[in-house]
LUMDREN-277831 format. One line per field, with one value per residue (C-alpha): residue number from 1; residue in one letter; x, y, z. Coordinates in steps of 0.5 Angstrom, whole numbers, plus 500, padded with zeros to 3 digits. Example, Ala and Ser with C-alpha at 12.3 -4.5 7.8 and 13.67 -1.06 7.14 Angstrom:
// LUMDREN-277831
resi <- c(1:2)
resn <- c(A:S)
px <- c(525:527)
py <- c(491:498)
pz <- c(516:514)
***
This chain:
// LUMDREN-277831
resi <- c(1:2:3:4:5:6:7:8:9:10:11:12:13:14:15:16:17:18:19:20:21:22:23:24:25:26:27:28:29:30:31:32:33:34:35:36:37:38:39:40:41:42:43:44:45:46:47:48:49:50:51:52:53:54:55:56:57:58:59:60:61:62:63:64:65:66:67:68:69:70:71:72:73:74:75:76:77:78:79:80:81:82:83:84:85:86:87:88:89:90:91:92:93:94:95:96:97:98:99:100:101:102:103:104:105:106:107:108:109:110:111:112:113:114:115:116:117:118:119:120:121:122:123:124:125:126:127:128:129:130:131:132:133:134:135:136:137:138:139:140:141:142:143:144:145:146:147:148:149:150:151:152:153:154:155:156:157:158:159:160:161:162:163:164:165:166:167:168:169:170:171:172:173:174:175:176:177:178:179:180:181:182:183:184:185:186:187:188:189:190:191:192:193:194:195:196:197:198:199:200:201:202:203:204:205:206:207:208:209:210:211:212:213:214:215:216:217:218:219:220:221:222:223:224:225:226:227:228:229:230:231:232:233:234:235:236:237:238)
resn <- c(X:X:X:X:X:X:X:X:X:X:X:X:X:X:X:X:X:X:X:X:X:X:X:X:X:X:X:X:X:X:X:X:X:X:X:X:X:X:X:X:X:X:X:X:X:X:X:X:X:X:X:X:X:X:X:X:X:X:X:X:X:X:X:X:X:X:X:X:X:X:X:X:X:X:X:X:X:X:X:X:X:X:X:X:X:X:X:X:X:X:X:X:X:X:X:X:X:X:X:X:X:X:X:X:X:X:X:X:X:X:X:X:X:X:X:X:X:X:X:X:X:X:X:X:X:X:X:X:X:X:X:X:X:X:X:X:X:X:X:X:X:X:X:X:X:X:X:X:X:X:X:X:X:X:X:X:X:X:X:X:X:X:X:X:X:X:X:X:X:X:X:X:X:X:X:X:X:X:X:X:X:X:X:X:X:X:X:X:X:X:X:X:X:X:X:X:X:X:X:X:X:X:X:X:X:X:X:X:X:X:X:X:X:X:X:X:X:X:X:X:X:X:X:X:X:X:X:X:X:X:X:X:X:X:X:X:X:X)
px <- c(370:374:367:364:371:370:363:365:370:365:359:362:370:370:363:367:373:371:368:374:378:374:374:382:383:379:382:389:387:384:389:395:393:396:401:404:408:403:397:400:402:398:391:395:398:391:387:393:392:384:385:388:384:378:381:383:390:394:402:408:414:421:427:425:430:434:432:434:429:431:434:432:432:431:427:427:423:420:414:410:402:397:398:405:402:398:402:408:403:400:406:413:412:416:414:415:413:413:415:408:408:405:398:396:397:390:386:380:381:387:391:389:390:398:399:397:401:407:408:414:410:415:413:418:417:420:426:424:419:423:429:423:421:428:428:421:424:430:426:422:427:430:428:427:421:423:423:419:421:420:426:423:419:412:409:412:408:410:412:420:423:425:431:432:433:438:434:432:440:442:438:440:447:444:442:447:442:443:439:434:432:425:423:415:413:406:403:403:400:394:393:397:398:391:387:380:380:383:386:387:394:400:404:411:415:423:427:434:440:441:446:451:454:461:463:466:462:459:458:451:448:453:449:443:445:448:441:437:441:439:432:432:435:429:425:421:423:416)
py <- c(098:105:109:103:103:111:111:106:110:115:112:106:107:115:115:109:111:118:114:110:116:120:114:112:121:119:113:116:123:119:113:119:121:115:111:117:111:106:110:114:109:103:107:111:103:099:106:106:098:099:105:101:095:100:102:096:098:092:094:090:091:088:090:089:085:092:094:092:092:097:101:109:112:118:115:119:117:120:123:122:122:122:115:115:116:111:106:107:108:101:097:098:096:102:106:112:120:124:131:135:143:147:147:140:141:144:140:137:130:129:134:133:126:128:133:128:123:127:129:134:140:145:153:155:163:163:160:159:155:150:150:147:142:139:139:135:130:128:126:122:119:113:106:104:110:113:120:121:125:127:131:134:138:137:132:131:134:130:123:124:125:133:135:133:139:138:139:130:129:135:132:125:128:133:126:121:117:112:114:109:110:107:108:109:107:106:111:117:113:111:118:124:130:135:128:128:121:114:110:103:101:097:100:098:100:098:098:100:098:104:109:112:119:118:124:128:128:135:136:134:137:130:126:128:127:120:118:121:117:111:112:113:106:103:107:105:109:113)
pz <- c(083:085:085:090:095:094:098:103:105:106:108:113:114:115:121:124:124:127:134:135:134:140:144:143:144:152:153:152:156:162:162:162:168:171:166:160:158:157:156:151:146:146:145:139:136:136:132:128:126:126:121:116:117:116:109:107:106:108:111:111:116:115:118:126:127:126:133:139:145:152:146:145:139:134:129:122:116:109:110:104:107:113:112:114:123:121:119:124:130:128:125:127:134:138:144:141:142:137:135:133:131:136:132:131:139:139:135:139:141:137:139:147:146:143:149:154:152:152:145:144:142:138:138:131:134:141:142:149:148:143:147:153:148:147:155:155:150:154:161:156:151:157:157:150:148:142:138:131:127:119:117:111:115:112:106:099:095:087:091:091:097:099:103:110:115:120:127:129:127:132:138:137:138:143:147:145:142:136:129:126:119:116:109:107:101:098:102:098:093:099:100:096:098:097:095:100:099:100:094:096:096:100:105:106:112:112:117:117:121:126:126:131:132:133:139:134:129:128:120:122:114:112:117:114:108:109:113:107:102:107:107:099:097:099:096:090:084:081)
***
């Protein structure tokens, strides 16, 4: 059954999935052009479902409840697989944009489609150019769009969560706005880390009740910390 799931990810799901990643990358680039707010979610929402219905990876959200409509936030969850986009992006409901490193930008198709949706691209050699980014990002953070962010800095390489860097709980301060933890479970377990296939397995996405910045909070390596051990207790123990 394994090898069989194996080839139908190559042969049906894969060539699938390449078109409709082009046509949502045209569609979100051309519709940019005219609603960024709009065009740069919805498009990225329906490819993100599409993924994992054509994986057959089944997603299951709880939490919604925890997030107020009209409301803005930095949203900080583990980063555990690819799967982590495609998960957030179909399931959990949020406009959002995300904050992208500078060579994912360039990508063909994706990384247009990212640049014409408004997504922070960060230039971690000039300071200049991510001091613009955080100008870019607090224009576009009103009115119930959101900010992605995987404190770890990149995916776990063994499934256990690494420490969170401090950056996405600055900027929320830096922006006054409330921080949303989510916990990601199954999907490093759908598609580890250097793994050139999918294994078929639930995602889970918990959402947790968000978290204020009181003003006079400036010990921002304890907040991620906090934040951090948020996000760790639901995570499912290995």
């Amino acid at each position: 059954m394994k090898y069989l799931y194996i080839a139908y990810q190559y042969l049906i799901a894969l060539p699938v999935m390449i078109v409709v990643t082009i046509v949502a990358a045209l569609v979100c680039i051309v519709g940019c052009l005219f609603d960024n707010r709009f065009w740069g979610y919805w498009p990225g929402m329906i490819w993100g479902r599409i993924f994992c219905f054509m994986f057959l990876i089944p997603v299951k959200v709880s939490g919604r409840e925890n997030i107020q409509e009209g409301r803005s936030y930095v949203i900080v969850a583990n980063h555990q697989s690819f799967f982590d986009i495609f998960s957030l992006y179909g399931y959990i409901g949020i406009k959002f944009k995300m904050m992208l490193k500078k060579e994912i930008g360039q990508l063909p198709f994706v990384g247009w489609a990212c640049r014409s949706a408004g997504f922070i691209i960060v230039d971690r050699e000039s300071a200049v150019n991510s001091a613009r980014s955080m100008k870019e990002a607090e224009k576009q953070l009103t009115d119930g769009m959101s900010l992605i962010v995987f404190p770890e800095g990149t995916r776990t390489r063994n499934g256990q969560m690494g420490r969170f860097k401090r950056g996405a709980f600055q900027i929320a301060k830096d922006l006054d706005l409330e921080i949303l933890p989510i916990t990601l479970n199954g999907c490093f377990e759908t598609m580890p880390s250097g793994s050139w296939h999918v294994n078929r397995h639930p995602i889970s996405i918990t959402i947790h009740k968000a978290v204020s910045i009181e003003p006079d909070d400036n010990d921002m390596r304890a907040l991620a910390d906090r934040v951090a051990g948020i996000i760790e207790s639901a995570l499912e123990t290995k």
